[in-house]
Each structure stands twice: as C-alpha cells, then as structure tokens.
VEXDO-462462 format. One record per atom (N, C-alpha, C): residue in one letter; atom name; x, y, z. Coordinates in steps of 0.02 Angstrom, whole numbers. Example, Ala and Ser with C-alpha at 12.3 -4.5 7.8 and 13.67 -1.06 7.14 Angstrom:
BEGIN
A,N,660,-284,390
A,CA,615,-225,390
A,C,660,-165,390
S,N,642,-112,354
S,CA,684,-53,357
S,C,645,2,394
% end
This chain:
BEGIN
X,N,-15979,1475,-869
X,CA,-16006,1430,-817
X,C,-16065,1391,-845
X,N,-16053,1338,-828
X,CA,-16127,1278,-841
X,C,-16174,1281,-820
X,N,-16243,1306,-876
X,CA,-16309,1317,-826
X,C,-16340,1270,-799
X,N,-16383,1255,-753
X,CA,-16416,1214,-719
X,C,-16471,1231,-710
X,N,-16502,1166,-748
X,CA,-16611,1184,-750
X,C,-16614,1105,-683
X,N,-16661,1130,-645
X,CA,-16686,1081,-609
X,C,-16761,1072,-606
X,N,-16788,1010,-626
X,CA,-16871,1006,-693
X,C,-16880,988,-621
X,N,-16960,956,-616
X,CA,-16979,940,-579
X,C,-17083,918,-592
X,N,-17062,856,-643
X,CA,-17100,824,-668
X,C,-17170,804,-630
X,N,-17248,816,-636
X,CA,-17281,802,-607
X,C,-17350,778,-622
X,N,-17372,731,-630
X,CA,-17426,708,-682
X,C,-17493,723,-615
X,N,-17552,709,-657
X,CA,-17609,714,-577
X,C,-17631,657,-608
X,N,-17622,606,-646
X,CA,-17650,514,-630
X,C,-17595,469,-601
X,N,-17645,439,-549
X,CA,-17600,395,-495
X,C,-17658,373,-500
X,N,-17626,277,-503
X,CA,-17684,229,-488
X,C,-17695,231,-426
X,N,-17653,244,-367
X,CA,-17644,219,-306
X,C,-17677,266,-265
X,N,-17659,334,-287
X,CA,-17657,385,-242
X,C,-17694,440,-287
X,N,-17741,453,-313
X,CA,-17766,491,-374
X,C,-17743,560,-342
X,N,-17722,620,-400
X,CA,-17693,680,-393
X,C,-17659,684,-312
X,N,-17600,661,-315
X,CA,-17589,665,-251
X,C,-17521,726,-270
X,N,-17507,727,-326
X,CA,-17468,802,-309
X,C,-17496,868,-268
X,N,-17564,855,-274
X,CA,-17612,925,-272
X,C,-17640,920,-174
X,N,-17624,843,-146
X,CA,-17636,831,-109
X,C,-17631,885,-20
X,N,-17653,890,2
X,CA,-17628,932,64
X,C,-17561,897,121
X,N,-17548,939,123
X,CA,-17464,910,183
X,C,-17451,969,207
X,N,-17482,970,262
X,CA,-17436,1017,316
X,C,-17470,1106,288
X,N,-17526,1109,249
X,CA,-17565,1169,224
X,C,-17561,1174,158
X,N,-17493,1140,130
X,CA,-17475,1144,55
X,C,-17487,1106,15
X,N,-17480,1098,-56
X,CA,-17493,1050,-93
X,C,-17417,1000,-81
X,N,-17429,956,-100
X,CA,-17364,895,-86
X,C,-17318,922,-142
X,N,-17326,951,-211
X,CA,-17289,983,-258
X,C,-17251,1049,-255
X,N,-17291,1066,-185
X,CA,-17252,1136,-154
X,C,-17196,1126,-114
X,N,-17212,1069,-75
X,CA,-17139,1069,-53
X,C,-17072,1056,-64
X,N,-17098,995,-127
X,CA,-17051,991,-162
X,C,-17004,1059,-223
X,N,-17045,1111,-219
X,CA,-17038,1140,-277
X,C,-16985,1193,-220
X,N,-17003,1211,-157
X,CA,-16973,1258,-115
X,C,-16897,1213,-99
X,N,-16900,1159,-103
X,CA,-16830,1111,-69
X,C,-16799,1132,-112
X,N,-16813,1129,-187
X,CA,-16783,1126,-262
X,C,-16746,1214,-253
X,N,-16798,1268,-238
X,CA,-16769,1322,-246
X,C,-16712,1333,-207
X,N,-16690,1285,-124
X,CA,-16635,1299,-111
X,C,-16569,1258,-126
X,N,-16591,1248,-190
X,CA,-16524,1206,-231
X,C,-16482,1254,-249
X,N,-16419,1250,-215
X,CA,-16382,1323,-226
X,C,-16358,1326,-295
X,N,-16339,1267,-320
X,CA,-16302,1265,-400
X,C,-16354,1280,-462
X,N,-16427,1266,-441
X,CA,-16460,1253,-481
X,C,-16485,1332,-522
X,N,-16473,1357,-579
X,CA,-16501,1416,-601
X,C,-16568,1425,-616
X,N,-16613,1370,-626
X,CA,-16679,1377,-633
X,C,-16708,1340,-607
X,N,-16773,1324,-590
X,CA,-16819,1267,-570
X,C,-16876,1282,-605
X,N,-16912,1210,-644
X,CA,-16980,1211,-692
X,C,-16995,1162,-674
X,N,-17076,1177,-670
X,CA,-17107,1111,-644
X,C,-17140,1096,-715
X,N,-17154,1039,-744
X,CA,-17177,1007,-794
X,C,-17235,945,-769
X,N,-17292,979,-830
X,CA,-17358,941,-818
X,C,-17369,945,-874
X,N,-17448,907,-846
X,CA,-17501,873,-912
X,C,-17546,908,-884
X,N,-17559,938,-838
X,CA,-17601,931,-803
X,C,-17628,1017,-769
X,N,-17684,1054,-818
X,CA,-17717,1123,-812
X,C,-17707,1144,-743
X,N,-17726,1100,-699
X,CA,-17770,1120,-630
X,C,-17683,1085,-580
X,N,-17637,1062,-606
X,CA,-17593,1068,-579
X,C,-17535,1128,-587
X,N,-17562,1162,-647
X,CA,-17525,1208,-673
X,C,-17551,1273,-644
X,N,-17607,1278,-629
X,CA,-17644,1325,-592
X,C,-17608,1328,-537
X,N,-17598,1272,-490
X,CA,-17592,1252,-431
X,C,-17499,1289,-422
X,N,-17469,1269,-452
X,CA,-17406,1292,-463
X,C,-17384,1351,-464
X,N,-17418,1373,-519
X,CA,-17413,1465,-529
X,C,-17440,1497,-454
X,N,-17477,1472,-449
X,CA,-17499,1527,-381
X,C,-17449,1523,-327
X,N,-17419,1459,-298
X,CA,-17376,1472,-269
X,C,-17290,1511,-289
X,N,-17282,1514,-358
X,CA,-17247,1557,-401
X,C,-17201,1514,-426
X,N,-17224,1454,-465
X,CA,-17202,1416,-510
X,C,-17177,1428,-571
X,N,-17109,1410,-601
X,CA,-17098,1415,-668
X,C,-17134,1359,-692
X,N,-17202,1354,-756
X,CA,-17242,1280,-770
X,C,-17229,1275,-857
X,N,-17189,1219,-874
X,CA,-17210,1202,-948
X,C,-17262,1137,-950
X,N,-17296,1138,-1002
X,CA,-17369,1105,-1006
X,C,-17309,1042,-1057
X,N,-17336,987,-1042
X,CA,-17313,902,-1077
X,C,-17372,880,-1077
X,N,-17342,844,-1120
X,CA,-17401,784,-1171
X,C,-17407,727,-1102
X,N,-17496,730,-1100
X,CA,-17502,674,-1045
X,C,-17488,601,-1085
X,N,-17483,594,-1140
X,CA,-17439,527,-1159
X,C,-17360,505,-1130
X,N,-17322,555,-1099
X,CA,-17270,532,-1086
X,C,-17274,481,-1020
X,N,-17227,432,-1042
X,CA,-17232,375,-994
X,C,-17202,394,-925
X,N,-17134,446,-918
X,CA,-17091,440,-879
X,C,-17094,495,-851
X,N,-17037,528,-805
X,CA,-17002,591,-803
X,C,-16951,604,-867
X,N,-16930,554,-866
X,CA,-16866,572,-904
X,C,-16891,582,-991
X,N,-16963,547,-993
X,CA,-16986,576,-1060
X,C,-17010,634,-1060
X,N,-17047,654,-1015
X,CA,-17084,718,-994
X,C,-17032,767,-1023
X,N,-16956,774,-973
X,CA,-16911,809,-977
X,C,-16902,810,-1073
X,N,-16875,771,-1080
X,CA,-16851,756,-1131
X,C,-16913,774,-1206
X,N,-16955,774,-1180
X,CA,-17020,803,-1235
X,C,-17024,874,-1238
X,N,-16983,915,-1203
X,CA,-16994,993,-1194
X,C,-16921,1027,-1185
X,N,-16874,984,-1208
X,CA,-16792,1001,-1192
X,C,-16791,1048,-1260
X,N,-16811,1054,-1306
X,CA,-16808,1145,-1330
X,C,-16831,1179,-1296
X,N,-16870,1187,-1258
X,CA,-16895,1263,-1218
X,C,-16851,1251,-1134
X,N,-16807,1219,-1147
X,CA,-16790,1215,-1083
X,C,-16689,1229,-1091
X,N,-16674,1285,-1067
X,CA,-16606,1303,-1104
X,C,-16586,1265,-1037
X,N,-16499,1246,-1042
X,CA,-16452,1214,-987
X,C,-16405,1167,-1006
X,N,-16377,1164,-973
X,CA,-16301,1126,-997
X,C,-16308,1064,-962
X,N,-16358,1053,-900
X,CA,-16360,989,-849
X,C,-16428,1013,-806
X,N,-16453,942,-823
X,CA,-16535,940,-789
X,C,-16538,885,-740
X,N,-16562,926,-690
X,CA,-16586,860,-642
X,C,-16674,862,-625
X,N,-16694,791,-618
X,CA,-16761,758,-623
X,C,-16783,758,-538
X,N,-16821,790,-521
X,CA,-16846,783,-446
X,C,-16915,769,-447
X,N,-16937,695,-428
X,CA,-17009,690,-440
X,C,-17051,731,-392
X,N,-17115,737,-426
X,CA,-17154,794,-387
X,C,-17192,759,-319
X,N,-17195,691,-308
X,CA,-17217,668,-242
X,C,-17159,669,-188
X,N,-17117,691,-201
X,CA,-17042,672,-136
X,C,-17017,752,-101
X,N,-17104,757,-61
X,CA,-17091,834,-15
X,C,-17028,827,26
X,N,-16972,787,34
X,CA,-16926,761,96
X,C,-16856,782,66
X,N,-16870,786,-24
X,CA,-16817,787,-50
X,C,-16746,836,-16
X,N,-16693,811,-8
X,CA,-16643,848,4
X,C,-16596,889,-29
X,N,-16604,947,-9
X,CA,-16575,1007,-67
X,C,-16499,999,-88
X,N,-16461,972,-12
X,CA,-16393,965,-1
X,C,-16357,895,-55
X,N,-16417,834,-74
X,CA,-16416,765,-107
X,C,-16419,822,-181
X,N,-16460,863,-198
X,CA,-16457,860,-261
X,C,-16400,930,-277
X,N,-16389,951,-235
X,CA,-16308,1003,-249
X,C,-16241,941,-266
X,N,-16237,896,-229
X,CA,-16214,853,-244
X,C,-16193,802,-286
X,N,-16247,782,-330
X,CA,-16275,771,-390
X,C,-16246,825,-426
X,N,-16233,895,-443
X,CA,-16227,940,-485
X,C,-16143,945,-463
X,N,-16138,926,-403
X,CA,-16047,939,-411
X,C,-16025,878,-449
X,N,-16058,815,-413
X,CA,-16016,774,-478
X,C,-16024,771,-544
X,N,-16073,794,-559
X,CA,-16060,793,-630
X,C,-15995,856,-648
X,N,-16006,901,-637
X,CA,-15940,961,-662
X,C,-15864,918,-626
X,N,-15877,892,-575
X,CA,-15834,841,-573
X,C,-15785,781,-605
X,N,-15820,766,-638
X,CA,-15814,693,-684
X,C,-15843,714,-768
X,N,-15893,776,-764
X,CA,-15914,795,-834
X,C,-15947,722,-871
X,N,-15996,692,-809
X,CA,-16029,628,-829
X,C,-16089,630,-867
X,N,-16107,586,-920
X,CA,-16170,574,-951
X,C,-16236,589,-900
X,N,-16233,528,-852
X,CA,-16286,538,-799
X,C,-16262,547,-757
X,N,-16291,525,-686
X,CA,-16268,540,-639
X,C,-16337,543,-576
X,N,-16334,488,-528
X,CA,-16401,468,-490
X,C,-16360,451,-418
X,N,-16407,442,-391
X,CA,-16388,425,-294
X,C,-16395,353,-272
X,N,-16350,346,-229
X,CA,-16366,258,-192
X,C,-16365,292,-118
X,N,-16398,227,-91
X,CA,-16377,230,-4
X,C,-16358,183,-4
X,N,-16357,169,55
X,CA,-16315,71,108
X,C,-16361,72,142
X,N,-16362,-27,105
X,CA,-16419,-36,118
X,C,-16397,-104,191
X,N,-16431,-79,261
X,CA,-16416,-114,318
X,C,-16483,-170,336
X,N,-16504,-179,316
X,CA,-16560,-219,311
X,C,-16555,-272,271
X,N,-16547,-332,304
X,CA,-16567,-402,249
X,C,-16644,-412,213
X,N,-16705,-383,256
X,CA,-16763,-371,224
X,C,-16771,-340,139
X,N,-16724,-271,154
X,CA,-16715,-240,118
X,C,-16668,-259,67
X,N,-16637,-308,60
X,CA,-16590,-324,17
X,C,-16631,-374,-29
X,N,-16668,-422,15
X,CA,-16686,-458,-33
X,C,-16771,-437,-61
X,N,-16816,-379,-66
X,CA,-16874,-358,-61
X,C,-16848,-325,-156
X,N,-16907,-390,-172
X,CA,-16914,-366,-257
X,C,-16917,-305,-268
X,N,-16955,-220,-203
X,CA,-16971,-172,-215
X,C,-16923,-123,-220
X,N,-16861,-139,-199
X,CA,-16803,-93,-168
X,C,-16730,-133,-225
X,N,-16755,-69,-261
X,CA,-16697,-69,-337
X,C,-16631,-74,-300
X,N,-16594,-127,-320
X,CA,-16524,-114,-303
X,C,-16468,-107,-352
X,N,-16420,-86,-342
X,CA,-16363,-58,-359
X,C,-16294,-86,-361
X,N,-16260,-97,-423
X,CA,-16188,-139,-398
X,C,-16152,-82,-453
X,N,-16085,-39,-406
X,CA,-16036,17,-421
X,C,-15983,-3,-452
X,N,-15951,12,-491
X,CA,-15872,7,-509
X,C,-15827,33,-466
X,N,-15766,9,-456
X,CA,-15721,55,-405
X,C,-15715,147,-406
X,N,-15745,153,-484
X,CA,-15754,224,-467
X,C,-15792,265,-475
X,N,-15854,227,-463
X,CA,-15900,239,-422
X,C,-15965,251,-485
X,N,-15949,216,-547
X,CA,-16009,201,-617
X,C,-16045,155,-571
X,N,-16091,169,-584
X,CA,-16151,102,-596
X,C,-16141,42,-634
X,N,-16135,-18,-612
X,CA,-16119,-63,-655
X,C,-16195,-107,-705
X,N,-16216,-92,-627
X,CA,-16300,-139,-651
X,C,-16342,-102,-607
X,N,-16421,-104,-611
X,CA,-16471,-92,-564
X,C,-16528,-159,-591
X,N,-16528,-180,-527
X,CA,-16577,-247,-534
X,C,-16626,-243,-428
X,N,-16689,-291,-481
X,CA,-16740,-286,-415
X,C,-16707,-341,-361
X,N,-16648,-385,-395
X,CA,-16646,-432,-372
X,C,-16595,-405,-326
X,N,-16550,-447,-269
X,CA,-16495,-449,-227
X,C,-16450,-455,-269
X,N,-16387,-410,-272
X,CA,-16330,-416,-334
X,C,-16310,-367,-277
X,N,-16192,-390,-269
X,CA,-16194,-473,-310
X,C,-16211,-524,-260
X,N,-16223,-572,-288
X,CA,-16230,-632,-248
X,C,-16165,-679,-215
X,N,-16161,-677,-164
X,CA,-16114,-699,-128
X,C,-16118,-760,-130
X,N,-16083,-807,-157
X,CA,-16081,-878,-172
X,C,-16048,-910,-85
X,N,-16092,-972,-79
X,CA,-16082,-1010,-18
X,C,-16087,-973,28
X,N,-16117,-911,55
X,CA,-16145,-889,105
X,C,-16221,-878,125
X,N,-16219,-885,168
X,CA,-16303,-880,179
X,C,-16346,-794,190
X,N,-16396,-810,126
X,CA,-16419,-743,124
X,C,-16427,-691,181
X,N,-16447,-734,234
X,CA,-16488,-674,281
X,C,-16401,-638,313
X,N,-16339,-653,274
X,CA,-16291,-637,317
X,C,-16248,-595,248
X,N,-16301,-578,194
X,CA,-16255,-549,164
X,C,-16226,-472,177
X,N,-16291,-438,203
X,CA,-16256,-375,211
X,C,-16209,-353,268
X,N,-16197,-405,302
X,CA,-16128,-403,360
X,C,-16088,-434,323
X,N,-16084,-445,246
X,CA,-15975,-469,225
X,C,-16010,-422,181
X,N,-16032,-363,142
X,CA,-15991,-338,92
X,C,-16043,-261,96
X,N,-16032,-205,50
X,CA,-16089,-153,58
X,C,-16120,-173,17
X,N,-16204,-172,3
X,CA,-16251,-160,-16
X,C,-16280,-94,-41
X,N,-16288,-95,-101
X,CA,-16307,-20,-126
X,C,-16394,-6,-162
X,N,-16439,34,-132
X,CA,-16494,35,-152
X,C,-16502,100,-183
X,N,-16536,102,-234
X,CA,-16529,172,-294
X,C,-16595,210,-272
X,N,-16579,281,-247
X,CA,-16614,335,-248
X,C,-16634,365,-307
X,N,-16698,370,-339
X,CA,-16719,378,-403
X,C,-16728,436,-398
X,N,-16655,476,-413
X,CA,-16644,550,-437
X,C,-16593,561,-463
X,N,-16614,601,-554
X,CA,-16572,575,-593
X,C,-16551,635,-635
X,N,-16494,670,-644
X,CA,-16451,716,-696
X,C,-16432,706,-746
X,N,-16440,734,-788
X,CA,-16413,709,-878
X,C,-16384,786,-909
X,N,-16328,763,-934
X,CA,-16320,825,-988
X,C,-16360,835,-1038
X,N,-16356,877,-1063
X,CA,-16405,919,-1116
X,C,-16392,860,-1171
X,N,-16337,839,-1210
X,CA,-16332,786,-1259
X,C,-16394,710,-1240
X,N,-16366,704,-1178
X,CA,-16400,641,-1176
X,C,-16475,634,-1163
X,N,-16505,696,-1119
X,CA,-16584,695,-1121
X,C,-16611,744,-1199
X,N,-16579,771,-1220
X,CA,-16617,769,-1295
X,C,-16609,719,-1328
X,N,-16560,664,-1326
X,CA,-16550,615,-1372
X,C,-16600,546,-1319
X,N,-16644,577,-1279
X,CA,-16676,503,-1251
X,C,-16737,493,-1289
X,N,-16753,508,-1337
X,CA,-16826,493,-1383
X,C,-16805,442,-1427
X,N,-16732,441,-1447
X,CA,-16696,397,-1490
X,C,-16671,353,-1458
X,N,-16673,325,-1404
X,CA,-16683,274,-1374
X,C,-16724,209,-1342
X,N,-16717,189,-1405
X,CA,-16771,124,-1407
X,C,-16773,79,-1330
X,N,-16835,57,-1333
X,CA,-16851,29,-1256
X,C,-16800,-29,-1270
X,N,-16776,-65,-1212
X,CA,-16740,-126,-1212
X,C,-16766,-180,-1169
X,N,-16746,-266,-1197
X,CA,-16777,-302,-1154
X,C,-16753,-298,-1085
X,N,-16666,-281,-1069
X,CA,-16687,-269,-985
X,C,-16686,-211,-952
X,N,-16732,-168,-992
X,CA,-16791,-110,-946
X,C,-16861,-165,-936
X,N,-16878,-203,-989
X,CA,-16944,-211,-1010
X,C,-16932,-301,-924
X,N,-16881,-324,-918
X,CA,-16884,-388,-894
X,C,-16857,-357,-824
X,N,-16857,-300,-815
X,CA,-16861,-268,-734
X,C,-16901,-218,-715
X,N,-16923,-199,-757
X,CA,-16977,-160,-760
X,C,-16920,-97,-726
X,N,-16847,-68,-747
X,CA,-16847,-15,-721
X,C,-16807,25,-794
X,N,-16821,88,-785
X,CA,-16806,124,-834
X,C,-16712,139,-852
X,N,-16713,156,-793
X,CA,-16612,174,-805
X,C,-16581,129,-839
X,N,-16608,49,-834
X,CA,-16577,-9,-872
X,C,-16563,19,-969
X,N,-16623,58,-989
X,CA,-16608,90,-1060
X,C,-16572,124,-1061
X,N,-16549,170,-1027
X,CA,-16478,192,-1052
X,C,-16418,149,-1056
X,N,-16420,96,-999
X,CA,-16365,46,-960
X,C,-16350,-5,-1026
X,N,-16403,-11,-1069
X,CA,-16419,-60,-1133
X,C,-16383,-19,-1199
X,N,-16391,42,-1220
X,CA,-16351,67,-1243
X,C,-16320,87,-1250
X,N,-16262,78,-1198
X,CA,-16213,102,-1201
X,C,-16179,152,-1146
X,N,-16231,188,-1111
X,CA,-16238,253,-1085
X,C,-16213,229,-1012
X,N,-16179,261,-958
X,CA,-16167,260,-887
X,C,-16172,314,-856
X,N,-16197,285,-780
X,CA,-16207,331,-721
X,C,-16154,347,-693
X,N,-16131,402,-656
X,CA,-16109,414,-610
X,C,-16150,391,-537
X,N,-16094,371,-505
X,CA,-16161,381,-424
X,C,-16141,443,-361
X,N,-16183,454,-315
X,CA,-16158,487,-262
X,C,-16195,448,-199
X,N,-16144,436,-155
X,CA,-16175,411,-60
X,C,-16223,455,-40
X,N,-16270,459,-34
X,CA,-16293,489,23
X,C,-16349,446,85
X,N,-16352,482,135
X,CA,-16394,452,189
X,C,-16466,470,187
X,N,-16486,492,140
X,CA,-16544,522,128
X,C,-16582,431,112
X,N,-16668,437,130
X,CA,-16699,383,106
X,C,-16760,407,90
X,N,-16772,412,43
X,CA,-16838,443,16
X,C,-16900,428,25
X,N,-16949,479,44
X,CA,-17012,472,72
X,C,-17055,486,28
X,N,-17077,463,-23
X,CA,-17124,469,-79
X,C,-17194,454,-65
X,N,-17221,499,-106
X,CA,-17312,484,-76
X,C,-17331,446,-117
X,N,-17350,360,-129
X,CA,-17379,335,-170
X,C,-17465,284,-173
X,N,-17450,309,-85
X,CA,-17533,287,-63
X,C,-17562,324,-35
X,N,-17629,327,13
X,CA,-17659,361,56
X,C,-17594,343,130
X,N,-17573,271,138
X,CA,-17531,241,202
X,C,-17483,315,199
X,N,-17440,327,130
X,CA,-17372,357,125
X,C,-17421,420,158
X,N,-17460,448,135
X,CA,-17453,535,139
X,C,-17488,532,217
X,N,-17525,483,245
X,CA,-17535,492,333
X,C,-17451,490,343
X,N,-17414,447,331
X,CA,-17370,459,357
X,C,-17298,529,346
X,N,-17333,553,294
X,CA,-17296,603,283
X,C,-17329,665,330
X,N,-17371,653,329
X,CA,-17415,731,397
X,C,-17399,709,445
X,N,-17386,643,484
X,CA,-17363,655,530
X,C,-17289,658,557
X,N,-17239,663,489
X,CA,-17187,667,499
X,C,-17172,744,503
X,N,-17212,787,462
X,CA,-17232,859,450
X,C,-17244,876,515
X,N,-17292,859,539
X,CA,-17320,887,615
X,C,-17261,898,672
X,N,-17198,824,673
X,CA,-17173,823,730
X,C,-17103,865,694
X,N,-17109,883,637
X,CA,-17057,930,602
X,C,-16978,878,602
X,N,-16985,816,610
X,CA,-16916,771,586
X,C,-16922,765,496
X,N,-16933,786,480
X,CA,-16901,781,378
X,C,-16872,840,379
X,N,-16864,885,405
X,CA,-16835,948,390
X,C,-16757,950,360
X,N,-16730,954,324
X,CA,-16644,953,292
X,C,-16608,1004,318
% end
C-alpha cells in the first residue's frame, strides 16, 4: 500500500499579518487547527508540520506536533517540502498551508483518491466559479480543465475567453473554474522540484504551479465546494473568530 505524508508548511513572516500562524482563533493557535483537520485525513499515514521558525516549533510540539525545522530561505511550500523530502518517507505528499484553519479533511481524502486513481504527477482542487466579479478579479487564479479533468492552464486572467459575448454574461454560457491552492505530488516529482528552474510564465503571473505546467509536468484536478478561508490580514482572522464563534466552518 502507498504511504501518505501530509506536510503542513508554516513560516512566522507575513508582511500583512506578522506571525499569524501563532495567532489566536477560537483559544488555539490558527496552525492548530489546521494541524487537527489534517489528522482526520483518513488516507493520510502521517502529518508534519514544517518550519523556519523555533517559537513556531515550540508552539506545535506542545499541542503534539510531528515538526521538521526548514531553511527560512525557502520561497514556497512546495520548496519548504521539497528541501526536507529525505527525512520525509512516502509515496504521495500533500501541501496544506498553515493559515487555512477551514481546511476540509473530506477535499484532501479526495485529493489522495485521485491520485491512486489516475497514479498522477500532481494533483490540486478547483471550484465553480458563479460570480462575474469573481471571474474577472486579477486576485482569484483561474483554471481551464481538459475533458479529463488535467489542468490545461492557470492564469489571473478570465480563460477561456468567450469571443463576441459580453463579459459580465460569461459565467451563464459555460463553467468557470477557480483553483484551490492545495497541492499533492508523488515522491518523484517533489524531490525532483529543486531541478526545476523558475520559468517566465510563473515569473509573468506571479503563480507558482505555472513551473511545473512549463516543464512539462500536469495536474490532475478534483470539484469540490469547499472555498477557502485563509488568514492573510488582521480583516481575514476577525473574520475567521467570528465564523469560529457562530461554529459555521465546521466540515
């Protein structure tokens, strides 16, 4: 049987939101909840949280964290991961960032069936996207699928573009797909991501998945209805306590 490590990457510098892994939500640190969602991943055989960061590693263990220590030079998750994939045994890893207390345990079991599924390189999440705001908002990565169901492209822009129709009417003629940034790799392909030179369209969208998409490499996707609640300001985490308080994030 195929083991399954599920990392769970967590730096404490944020321009926006300084140490907001360590932050309070609901009595816990915002890295705790995420780390408890992770443990009821039924497929998953391990969970490690990965830092740079002493006083986040402190923070971890006490609540009874598996912690490997990374080089605060890494840019990413997926370098983080990928900087410590010898001490990390498994056949298929999935990336759960450490600000997304909302994460859904059931989205990332899911993630782990398709890959034994399809036995895919990667393998990440979309939703449908019902919002024309949201379709055309530089902030909200979108997604265009192959019929069976690869990733074809991820761009900030609206793709595809529906020729001779008028924008605000695109997402009533066709689906719209927006990419949930949670991401699985087999053991081949996240040890082989250090040897993957940056590309100009990671560098001319500023998003990372485009480097694998550049050399060669493809996603799998999976639907889900999940929309992710990430803490990346002081705005996000008021609004995460009070989503805590009235107990609606619960999975």
């Amino acid at each position: 049987m195929p083991t399954i490590t599920l990392c769970i990457p967590a730096r404490i510098a944020s321009t926006r939101l300084p140490r907001k892994v360590l932050l309070d939500l609901g009595g816990k640190p915002v890295v705790q909840h995420v780390w408890e969602r992770a443990k009821r991943v039924r497929q998953a055989d391990r969970v490690v949280l990965l830092t740079d960061s002493e006083e986040v590693a402190i923070a971890a263990r006490a609540f009874g964290a598996e912690v490997l220590m990374t080089d605060p030079a890494c840019p990413s998750g997926t370098a983080r991961m990928a900087s410590v994939i010898d001490h990390l045994p498994g056949d298929f890893f999935l990336n759960v960032q450490g600000d997304e207390p909302f994460i859904e345990p059931n989205l990332l079991d899911g993630l782990i069936s398709r890959w034994k599924e399809t036995q895919c390189r990667l393998v990440t999440a979309v939703s449908k996207i019902h919002a024309s705001e949201r379709l055309h908002a530089a902030s909200v990565v979108k997604v265009v699928r192959a019929e069976n169901g690869e990733a074809l492209y991820f761009s900030r822009s609206p793709i595809p573009h529906l020729r001779g129709v008028d924008p605000a009417e695109w997402v009533q003629r066709r689906d719209y797909w927006v990419h949930i940034g949670v991401y699985g790799y087999d053991r081949a392909t996240l040890a082989g991501y250090a040897q993957l030179a940056p590309t100009e369209l990671e560098a001319a969208e500023s998003l990372e998945q485009l480097r694998f998409l550049a050399h060669g490499l493809t996603f799998q996707t999976v639907v889900t209805n999940y929309h992710p609640i990430a803490i990346d300001t002081p705005e996000d985490l008021e609004a995460a306590r009070r989503l805590m308080a009235q107990g609606s994030a619960n999975s």
